[in-house]
C-alpha positions as CSV (number, residue, x, y, z in Angstrom):
1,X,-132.6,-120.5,-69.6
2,X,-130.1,-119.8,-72.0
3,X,-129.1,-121.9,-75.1
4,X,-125.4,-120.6,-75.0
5,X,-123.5,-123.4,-73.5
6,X,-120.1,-121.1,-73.1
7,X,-118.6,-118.0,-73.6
8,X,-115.4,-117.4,-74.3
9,X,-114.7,-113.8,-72.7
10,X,-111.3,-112.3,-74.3
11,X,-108.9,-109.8,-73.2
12,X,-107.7,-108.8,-69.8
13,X,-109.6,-105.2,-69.4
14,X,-110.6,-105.1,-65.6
15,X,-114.7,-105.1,-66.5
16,X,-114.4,-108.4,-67.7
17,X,-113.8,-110.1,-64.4
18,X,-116.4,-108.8,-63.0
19,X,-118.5,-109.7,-66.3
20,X,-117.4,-113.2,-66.0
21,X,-118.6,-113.4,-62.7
22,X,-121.9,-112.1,-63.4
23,X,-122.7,-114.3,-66.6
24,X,-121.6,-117.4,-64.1
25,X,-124.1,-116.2,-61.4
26,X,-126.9,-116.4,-64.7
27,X,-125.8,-120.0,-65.3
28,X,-123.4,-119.1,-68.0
29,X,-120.2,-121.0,-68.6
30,X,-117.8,-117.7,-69.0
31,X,-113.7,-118.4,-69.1
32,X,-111.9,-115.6,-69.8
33,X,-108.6,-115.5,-72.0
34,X,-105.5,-113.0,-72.8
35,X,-105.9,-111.8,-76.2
36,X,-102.8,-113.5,-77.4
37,X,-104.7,-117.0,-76.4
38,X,-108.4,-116.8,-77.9
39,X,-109.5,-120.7,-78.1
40,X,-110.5,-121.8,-80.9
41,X,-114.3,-123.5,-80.5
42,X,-116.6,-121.8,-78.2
43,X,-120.1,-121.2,-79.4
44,X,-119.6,-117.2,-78.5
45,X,-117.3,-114.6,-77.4
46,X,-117.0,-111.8,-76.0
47,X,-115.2,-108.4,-76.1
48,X,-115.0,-105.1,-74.4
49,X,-115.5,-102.0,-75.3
50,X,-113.9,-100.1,-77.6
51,X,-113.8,-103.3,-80.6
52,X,-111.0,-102.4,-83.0
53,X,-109.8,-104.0,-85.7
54,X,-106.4,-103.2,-84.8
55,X,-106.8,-105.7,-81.7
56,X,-107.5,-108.7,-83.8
57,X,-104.4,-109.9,-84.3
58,X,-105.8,-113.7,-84.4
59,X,-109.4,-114.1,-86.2
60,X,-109.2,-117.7,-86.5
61,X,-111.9,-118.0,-84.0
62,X,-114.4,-115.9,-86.0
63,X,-115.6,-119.0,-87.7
64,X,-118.8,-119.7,-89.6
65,X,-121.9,-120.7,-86.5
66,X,-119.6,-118.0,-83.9
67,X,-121.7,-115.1,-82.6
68,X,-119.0,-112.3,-81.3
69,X,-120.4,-110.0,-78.6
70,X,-118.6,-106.8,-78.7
71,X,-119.0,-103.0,-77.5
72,X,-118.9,-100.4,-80.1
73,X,-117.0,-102.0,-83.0
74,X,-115.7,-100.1,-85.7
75,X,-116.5,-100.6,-89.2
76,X,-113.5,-102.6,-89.8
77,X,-113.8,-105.0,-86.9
78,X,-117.3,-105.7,-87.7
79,X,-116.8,-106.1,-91.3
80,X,-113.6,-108.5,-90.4
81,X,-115.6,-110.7,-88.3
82,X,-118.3,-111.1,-90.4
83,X,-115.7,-111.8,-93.4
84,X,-115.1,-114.8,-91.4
85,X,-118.6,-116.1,-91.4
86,X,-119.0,-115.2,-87.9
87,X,-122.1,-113.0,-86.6
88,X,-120.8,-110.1,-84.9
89,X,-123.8,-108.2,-82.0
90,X,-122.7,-105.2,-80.7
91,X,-124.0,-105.2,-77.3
92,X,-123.3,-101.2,-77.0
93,X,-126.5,-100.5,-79.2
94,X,-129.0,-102.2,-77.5
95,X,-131.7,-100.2,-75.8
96,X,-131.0,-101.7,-72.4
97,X,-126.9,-100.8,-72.2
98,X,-127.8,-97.2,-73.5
99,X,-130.0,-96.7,-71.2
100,X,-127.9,-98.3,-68.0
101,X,-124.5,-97.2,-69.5
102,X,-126.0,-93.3,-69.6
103,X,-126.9,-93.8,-65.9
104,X,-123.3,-94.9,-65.0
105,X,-121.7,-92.3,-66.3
106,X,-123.5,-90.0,-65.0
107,X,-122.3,-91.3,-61.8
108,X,-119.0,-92.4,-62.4
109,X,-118.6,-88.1,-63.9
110,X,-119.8,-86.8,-60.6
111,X,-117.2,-89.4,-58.8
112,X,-114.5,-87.5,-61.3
113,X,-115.4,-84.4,-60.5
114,X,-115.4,-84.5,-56.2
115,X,-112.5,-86.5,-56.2
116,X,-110.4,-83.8,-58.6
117,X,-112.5,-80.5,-56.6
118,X,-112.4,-82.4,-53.3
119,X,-115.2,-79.6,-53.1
120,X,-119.5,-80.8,-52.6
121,X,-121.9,-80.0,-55.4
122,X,-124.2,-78.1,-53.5
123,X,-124.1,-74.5,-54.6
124,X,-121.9,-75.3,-57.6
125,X,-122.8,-73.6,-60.4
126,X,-122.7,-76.0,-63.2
127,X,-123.1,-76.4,-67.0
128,X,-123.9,-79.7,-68.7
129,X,-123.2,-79.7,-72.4
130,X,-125.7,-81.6,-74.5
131,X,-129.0,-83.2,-73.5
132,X,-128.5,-86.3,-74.8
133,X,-128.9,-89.6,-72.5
134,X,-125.9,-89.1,-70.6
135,X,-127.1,-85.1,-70.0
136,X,-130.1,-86.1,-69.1
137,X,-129.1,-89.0,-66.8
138,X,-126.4,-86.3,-65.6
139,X,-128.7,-82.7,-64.9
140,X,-131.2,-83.9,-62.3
141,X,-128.1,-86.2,-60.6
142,X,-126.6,-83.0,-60.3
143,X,-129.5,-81.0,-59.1
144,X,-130.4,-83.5,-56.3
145,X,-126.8,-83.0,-55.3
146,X,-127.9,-78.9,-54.8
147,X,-126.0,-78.0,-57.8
148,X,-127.1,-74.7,-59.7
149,X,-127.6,-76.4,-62.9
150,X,-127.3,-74.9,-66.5
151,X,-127.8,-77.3,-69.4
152,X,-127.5,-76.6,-73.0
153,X,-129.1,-78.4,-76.0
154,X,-129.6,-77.2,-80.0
155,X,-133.2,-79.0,-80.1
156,X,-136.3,-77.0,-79.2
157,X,-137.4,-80.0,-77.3
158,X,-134.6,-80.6,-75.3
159,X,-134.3,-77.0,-74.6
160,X,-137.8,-77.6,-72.6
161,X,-136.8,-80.8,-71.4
162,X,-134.2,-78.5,-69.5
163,X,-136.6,-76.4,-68.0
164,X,-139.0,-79.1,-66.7
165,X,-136.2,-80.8,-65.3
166,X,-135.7,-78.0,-63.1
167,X,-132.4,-76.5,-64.4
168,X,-131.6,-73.5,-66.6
169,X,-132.0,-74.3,-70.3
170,X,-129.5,-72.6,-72.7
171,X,-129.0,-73.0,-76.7
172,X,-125.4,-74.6,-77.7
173,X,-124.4,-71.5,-79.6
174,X,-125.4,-68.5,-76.7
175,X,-123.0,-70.5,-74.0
176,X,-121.5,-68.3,-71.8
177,X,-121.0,-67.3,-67.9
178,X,-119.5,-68.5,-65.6
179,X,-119.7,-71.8,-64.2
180,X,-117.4,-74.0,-61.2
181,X,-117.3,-77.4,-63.4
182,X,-118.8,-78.1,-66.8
183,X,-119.4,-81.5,-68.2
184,X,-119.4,-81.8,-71.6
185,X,-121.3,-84.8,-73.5
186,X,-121.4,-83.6,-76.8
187,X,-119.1,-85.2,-79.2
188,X,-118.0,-82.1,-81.3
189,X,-116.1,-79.0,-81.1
190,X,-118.8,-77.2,-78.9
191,X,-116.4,-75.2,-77.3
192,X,-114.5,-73.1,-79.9
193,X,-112.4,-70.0,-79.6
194,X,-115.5,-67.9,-79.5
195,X,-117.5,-69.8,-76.8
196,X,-114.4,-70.1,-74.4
197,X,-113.4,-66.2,-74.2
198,X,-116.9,-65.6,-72.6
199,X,-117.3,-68.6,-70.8
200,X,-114.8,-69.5,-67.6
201,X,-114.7,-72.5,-65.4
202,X,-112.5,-73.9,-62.5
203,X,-113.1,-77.6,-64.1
204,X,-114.3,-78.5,-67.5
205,X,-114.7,-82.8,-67.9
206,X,-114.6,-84.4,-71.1
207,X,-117.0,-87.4,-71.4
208,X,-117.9,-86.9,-75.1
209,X,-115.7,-89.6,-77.2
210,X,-113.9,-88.0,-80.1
211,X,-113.4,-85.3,-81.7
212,X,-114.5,-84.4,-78.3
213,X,-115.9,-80.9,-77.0
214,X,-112.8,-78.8,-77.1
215,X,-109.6,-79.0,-79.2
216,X,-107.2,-78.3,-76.3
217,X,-106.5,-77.4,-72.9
218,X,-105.1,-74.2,-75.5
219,X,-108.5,-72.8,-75.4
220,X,-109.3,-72.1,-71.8
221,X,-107.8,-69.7,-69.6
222,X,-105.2,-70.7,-67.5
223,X,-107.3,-71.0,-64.5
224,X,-109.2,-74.0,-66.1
225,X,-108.0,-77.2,-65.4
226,X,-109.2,-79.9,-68.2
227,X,-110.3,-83.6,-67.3
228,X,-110.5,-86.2,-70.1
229,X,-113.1,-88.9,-68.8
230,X,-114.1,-90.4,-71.6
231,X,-113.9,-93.7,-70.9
232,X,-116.6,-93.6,-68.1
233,X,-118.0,-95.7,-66.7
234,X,-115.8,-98.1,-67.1
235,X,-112.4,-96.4,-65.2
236,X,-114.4,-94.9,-62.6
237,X,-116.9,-98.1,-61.9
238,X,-115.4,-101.1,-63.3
239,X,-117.5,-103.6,-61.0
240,X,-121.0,-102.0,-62.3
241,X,-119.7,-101.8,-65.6
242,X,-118.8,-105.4,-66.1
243,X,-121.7,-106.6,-64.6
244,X,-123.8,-104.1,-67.1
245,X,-121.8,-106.1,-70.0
246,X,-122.9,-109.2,-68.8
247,X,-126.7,-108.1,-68.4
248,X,-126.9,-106.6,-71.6
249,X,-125.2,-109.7,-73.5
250,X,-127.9,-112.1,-71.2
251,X,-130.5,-109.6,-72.2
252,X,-129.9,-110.2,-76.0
253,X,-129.5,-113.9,-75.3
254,X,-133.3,-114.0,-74.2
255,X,-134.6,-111.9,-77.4
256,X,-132.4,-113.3,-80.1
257,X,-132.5,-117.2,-78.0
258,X,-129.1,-117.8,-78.7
């Protein structure tokens, strides 16, 4: 049982009706208002992901006893709610959405690609960037597809990760070949000037947030077409990524017995 006795779920981001839906199936009194008509009362409230400050246009409701759910707020969100006496949880750096978050995307980025190729992954020769949580949710997704997959990491670790993963381990800096699609999850400039004239691809997919992977579509070859997916899962899977919302917020509910 939950000690919450509503939540007051704002905006109109397609997630959040399927977030509302899901905190109602736990038991969870969830209405869901336009941004321009937060009510002023409620014991909690919820936002989606990105937070920004420059979406607060009305903080009124951040009052002292308020706990504000929200997905990764900036700095000056977070210290504007808290300004207000509120409590502000930011539901993106728990454990259990990082972990479930990583495993949508990795879907949702395989979704991006066959729909853009309209070609299977089997005997694709792919390169995932970065062997983070959303590479490492991502390589053996792609291998069990029958995709030839390269992965590249800086850490020693990672690098045999890679290997025991079954796919081709390469260090950050010595990318190169060539490759059908690359997905890149690392969220700096891997792909400079230098890395591009000696790597080609038909496809290279952005799901790194900024400054992103590469500065331009500038730097690849002509042949290259360039997909910016970085707000996966959410655009790709908006049902599962709602839902994931809703369990993560119930999931800190329990811990914190709010």
């Amino acid at each position: 049982m939950y000690k919450t006795t509503d939540i007051a779920v704002v905006g109109s981001d397609p997630r959040l009706y399927y977030c509302v839906e899901r905190l109602r199936s736990k038991g969870i009194p969830a209405v869901q208002y336009a941004e321009s008509a937060i009510p002023d009362g409620a014991s909690c409230y919820l936002f989606a992901p990105p937070f920004s400050a420059a979406r607060l246009t009305n903080t009124a409701f951040a009052k002292n006893g308020a706990t504000v759910f929200a997905g990764a707020a900036d700095d000056e969100a977070k210290a504007l709610i808290t300004s207000r006496g509120a409590a502000l949880i930011d539901y993106c750096e728990s454990e259990f959405f990082a972990a479930e978050n990583a495993d949508l995307t990795a879907e949702a980025a395989i979704t991006v690609y066959t729909g853009a190729s309209a070609t299977s992954l089997k005997g694709a020769k792919v390169l995932v960037s970065g062997f983070g949580r959303i590479g490492k949710a991502l390589a053996p997704r792609l291998r069990a597809f029958g995709a030839d997959v390269t992965a590249s990491a800086r850490k020693i670790a990672d690098i045999e990760l890679i290997r025991a993963c079954g796919c081709t381990p390469l260090e950050t800096a010595a990318i190169r070949g060539d490759y059908d699609v690359i997905f890149n999850t690392v969220p700096a400039r891997v792909f400079t000037r230098d890395i591009t004239d000696r790597t080609k691809t038909k496809y290279y997919i952005e799901l790194a947030s900024a400054p992103f992977g590469t500065e331009s579509q500038a730097v690849w070859s002509a042949g290259t077409k360039v997909i910016r997916a970085s707000g996966l899962p959410g655009k790709v899977l908006p049902v599962s990524a709602g839902r994931l919302i809703a369990d993560a917020v119930c999931t800190i509910l329990e811990e914190a017995r709010i």
